[in-house]
C-alpha positions as CSV (number, residue, x, y, z in Angstrom):
1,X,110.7,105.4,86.8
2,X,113.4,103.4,85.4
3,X,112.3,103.6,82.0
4,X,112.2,107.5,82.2
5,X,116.2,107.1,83.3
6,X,116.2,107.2,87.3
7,X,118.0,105.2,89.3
8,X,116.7,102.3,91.7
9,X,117.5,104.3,94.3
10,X,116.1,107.7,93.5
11,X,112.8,105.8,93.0
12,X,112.8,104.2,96.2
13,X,113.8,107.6,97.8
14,X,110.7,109.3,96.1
15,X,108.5,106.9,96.8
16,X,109.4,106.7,100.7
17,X,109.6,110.2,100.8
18,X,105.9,110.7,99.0
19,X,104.3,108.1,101.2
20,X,105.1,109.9,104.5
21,X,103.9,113.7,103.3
22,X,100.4,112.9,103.2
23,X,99.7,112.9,106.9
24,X,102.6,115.7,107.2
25,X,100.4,118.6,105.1
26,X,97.2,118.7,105.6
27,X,94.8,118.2,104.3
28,X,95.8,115.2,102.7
29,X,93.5,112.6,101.1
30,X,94.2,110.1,103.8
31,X,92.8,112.8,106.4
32,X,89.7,113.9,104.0
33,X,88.9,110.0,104.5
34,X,89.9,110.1,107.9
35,X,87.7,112.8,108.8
36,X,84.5,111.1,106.7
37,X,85.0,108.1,108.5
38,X,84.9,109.6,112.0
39,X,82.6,112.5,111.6
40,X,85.2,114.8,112.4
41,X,85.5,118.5,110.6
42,X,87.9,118.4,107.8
43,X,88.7,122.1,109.1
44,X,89.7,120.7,112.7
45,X,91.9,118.1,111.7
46,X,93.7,120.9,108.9
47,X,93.8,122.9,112.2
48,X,95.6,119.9,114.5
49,X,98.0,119.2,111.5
50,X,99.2,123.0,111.5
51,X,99.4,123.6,115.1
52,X,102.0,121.9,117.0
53,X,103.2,122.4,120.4
């Protein structure tokens, strides 16, 4: 990123900020993998990650 002209700092911030979205919005690659490794229905963990109480 620094050769393209950002900052230290904006990288870090993009990069923190990009490592924490996948679990946020579903479905993510970490919870398609998730879900293969347990068994579990791709559509029921989209449905957990939507619905909060």
């Amino acid at each position: 990123m620094e050769k393209n002209g950002y900052t230290r700092r904006f990288a870090a911030a993009i990069t923190a900020a990009s490592s924490v979205i996948g679990p946020i919005i579903p479905p993510s690659g970490i919870m398609i993998i998730y879900a293969y490794t347990m068994e579990i229905s791709v559509a029921a963990l989209f449905a957990a990650g939507v619905y909060r109480d």
